[in-house]
N, C-alpha and C positions, 0 to 999 in steps of 0.2 A: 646702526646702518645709516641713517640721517645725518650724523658727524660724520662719519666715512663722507656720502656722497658732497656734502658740504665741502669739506676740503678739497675733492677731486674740483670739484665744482670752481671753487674758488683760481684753480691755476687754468681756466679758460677762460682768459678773454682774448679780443683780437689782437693779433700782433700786431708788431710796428716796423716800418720798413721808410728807411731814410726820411723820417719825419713823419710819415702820412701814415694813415690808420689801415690796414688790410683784416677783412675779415677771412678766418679761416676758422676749421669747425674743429671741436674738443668732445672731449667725454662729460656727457652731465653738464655740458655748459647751462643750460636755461632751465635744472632743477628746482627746485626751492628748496631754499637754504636755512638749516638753522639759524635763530636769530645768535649774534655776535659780529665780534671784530676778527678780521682775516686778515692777513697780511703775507706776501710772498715778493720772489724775488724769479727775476726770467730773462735766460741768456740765448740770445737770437744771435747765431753768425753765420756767412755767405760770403764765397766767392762769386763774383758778376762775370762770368766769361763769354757768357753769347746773352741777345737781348734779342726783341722783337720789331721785326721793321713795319711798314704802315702797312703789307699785305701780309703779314702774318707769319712770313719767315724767320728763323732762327740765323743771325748775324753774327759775328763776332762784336763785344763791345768796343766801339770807333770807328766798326766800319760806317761809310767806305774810307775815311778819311786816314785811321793805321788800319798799320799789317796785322793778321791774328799774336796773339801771342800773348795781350796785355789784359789787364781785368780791373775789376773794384773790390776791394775786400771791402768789409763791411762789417759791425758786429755794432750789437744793441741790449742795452742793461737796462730794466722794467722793474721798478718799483712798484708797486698794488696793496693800495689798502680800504680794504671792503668791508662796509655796515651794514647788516643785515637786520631789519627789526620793525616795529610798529607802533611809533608813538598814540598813534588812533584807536588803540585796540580800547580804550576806557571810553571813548567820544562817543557822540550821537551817530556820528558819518557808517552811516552802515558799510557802505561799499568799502573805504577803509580801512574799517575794523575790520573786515574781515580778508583782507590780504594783505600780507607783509610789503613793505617799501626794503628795497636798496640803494644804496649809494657808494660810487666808488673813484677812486683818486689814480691818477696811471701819471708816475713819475717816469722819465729816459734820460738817460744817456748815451751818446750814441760816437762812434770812430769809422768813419770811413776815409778811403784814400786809395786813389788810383794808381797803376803802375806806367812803368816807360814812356813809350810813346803818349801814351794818354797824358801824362805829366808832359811833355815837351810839347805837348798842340797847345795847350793850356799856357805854356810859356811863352811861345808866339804870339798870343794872342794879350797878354798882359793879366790872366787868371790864374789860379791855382789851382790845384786838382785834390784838393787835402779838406777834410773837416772833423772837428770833435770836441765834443760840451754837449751841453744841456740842449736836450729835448724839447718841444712843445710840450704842455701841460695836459690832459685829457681828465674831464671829469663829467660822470653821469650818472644818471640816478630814473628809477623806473619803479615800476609795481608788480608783485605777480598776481598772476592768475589763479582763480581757485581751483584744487586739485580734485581729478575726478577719477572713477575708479567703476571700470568696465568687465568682472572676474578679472582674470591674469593680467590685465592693461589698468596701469592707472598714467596719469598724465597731466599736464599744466600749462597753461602758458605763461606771458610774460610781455610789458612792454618798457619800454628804456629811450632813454633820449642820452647823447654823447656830445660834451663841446669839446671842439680843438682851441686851447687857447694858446697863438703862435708865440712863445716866450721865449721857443727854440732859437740854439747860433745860427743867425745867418746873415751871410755876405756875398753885396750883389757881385763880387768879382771872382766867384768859386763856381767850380764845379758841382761840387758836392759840397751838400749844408746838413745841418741836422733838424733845423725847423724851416717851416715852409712858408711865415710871410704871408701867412691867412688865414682868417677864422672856417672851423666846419660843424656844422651841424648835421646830427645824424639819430632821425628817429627809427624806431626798431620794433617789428614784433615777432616773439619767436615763439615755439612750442620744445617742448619737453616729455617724449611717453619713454613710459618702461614695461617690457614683456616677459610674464614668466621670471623677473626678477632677475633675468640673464642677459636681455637682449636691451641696448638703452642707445633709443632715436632723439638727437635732435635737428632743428632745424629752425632758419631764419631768415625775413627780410628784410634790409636796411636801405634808406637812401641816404646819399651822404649830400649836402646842400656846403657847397666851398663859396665865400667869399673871395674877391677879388687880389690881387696878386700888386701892388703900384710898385712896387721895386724891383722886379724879374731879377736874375742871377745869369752868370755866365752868359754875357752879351746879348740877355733877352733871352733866352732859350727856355726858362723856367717858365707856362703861361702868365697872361695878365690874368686873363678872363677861365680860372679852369674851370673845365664839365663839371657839371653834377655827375655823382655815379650812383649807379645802382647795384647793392651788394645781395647774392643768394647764396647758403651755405645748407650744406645737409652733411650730418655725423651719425656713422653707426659702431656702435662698439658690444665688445662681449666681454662678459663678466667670468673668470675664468675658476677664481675663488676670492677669497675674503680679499684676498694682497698683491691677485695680477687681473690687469686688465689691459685690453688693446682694443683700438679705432683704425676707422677706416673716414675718408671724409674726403666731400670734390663741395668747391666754392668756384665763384663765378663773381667776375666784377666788369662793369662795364658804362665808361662815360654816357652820360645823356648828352650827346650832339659834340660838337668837333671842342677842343680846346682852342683860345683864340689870344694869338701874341702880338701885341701895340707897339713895343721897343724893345725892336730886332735893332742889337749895335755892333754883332760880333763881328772885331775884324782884327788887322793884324797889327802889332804894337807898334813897331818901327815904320816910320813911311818917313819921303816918299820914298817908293823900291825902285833901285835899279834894274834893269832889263834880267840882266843875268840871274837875281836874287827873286825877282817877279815873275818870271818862267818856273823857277823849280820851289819857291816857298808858299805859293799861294794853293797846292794841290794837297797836302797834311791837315790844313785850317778850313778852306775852305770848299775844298771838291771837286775844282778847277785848276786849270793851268789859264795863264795868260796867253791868248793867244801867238804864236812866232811872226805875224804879220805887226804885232804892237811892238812886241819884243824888241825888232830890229828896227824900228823907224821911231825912238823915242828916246831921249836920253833916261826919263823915271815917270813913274807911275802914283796914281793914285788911287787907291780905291775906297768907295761911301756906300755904306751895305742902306738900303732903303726899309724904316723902320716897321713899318707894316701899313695894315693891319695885315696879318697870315691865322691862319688856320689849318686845324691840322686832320685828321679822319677821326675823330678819336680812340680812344684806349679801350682796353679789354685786355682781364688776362681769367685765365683757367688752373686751379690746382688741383692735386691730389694731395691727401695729405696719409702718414701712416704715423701711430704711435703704440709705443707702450707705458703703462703706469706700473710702478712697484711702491705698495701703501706698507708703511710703517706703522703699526699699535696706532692706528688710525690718525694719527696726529703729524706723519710725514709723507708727503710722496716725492720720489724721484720719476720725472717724467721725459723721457725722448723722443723727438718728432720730427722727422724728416719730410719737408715740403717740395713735389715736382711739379713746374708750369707743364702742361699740357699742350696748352692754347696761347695765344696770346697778337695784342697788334699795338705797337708801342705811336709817339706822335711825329711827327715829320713834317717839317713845310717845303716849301721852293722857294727859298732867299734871292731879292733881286743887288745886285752890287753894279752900280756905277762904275766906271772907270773913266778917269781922267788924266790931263797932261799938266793943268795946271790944280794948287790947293781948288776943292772945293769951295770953300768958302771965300775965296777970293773973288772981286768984282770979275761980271762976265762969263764964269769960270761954266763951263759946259761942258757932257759925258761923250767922251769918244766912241765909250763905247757899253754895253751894259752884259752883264754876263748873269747864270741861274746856277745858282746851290744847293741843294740839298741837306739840309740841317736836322739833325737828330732833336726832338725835344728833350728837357734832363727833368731827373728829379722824380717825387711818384707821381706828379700829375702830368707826368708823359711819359716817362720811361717804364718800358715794361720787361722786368726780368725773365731771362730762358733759362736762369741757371737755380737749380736746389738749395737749399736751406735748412741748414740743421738748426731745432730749438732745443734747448736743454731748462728743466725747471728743476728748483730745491723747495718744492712748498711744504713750508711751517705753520703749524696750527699754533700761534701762541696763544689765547683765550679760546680754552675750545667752549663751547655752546651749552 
């Protein structure tokens, strides 16, 4: 039974979602594990069709800027290889010797890419809406808990620390990246009970501590300055025989205080615009139309989006998650998991743009006129998805225990 749970064990860690770490809750994730080497493999894919705006409604993705109709697909391949063991056990350190240590390796690879209009605003603007390679790196390492045993309740805890190390593709002229352009730290402690041998809780709290952002992506929109977040997850699952099981599980993520963006540059490629091209291209990019009073008294236009500082409400999002397990001679399981946002508040500022008659940057040169935007934040330290998520796992016990 401790190989079984081990393995289950093994294929729950947090997922991964366009670079950034999202906690969601699994079967037996914070057990204690046979000592050995784990290794598995985990296929994350999503369509992005509605997203979350700063009060909490569900939007289509681009609004207000396109029409409904376009999306992000998205999919993500997870490498996992977990040590489980206790080189202390012979030592003096008592508190060591007697809890096992883990450590563990989280390789990605990640494809995302956006559709139509979402691609054409992006072209306007001189960006791309496409990305896929290599992941950020993630690797952590923690203690358990000693396990305690209450008649039909026995139970565990567990503490973990997680580094993001940004090694992921990324480029400041994209929409979508696969790494984020910042280190995270993220300590953890969670608990692990089991009931009657049937009924198996867990639960956890994380903060996640992000370092700073100095290349922002897709005209600034990706923070400089992201929030710290705070992650809560709670998993209930039931044990139905040796070789099926199913979860049930709601997580909760939520910035500590506003994200904050230094070098807002998003604007439109070609300048200066003509009257005719400035009336009707400036409302897909930026959320605006130029007003008909400039329109007609001006041969062309210039517009100089003012770099910040902005700040945004921050982030929050809500899942439900539901899964089942089917275990193989204990040494395989195929696992299915579909994830629903519930909740959620994605980041948004009020962009200011200048407009002028002559180059900015030319002597003298002064704003005729100044206009406000409305700008979506990108990426996970501001975009918050409304749409589900299928996971799909193949884990393999190669050295079992």
């Amino acid at each position: 039974m401790h190989r079984l749970l081990a393995l289950i064990a093994l294929s729950a860690l947090p997922a991964l979602a366009q670079g950034g770490i999202v906690f969601t809750p699994h079967l037996s994730e914070y057990a204690r594990l046979a000592p050995g080497q784990y290794t598995e493999f985990t296929l994350i894919t999503t369509r992005i069709e509605e997203v979350y705006d700063r009060d909490g409604r569900k939007v289509h993705t681009g609004a207000p800027f396109i029409p409904p109709g376009d999306r992000i697909d998205a999919s993500l391949l997870l490498f996992k290889s977990l040590w489980v063991g206790n080189p202390f056990r012979d030592s003096e350190f008592a508190f060591l010797r007697e809890r096992p240590q883990f450590c563990r390796i989280i390789a990605t690879l990640g494809h995302q890419q956006a559709t139509g209009n979402a691609v054409r605003r992006g072209l306007n603007a001189g960006q791309h809406s496409g990305a896929s390679g290599l992941g950020d790196l993630f690797g952590l390492c923690g203690i358990y808990g000693l396990e305690h045993r209450y008649g039909p309740v026995k139970g565990n805890g567990l503490f973990g620390t997680t580094v993001k190390v940004p090694i992921g593709r990324y480029d400041t002229d994209a929409l979508l990246n696969t790494g984020t352009n910042y280190w995270s730290v993220i300590p953890q402690l969670a608990v692990h009970a089991e009931l009657f041998g049937r009924i198996y809780v867990d639960g956890t709290f994380a903060w996640q501590f992000n370092g700073d952002n100095d290349e922002p992506a897709f005209g600034g929109l990706t923070p400089t300055d992201p929030a710290d977040v705070r992650n809560l997850e709670v998993n209930v699952a039931w044990k139905f025989n040796e070789h099926w099981f199913a979860d049930l599980g709601w997580s909760h993520r939520a910035s500590v205080g506003p994200n904050r963006y230094e070098r807002f540059t998003l604007n439109l490629r070609d300048q200066p615009l003509p009257p005719t091209s400035a009336c009707a291209s400036t409302q897909p990019l930026l959320g605006f139309p130029i007003p008909d009073a400039l329109c007609n008294s001006l041969p062309f236009f210039y517009l100089a989006p003012r770099p910040g500082p902005y700040q945004d409400r921050g982030v929050e999002g809500t899942l439900l998650t539901a899964g089942i397990y089917y275990v193989y001679r204990t040494s395989t399981v195929l696992n299915l998991r579909v994830a629903q946002p519930i909740f959620g508040r994605g980041g948004q500022i009020e962009a200011i743009y200048d407009v002028f008659a002559t180059p900015p940057d030319a002597p003298g040169s002064a704003p005729i006129a100044q206009l406000t935007s409305t700008q979506n934040g990108v990426q996970e330290a501001a975009a918050v998805s409304a749409s589900p998520y299928l996971e799909l796992r193949l884990v393999y016990l190669f050295w079992a225990p």
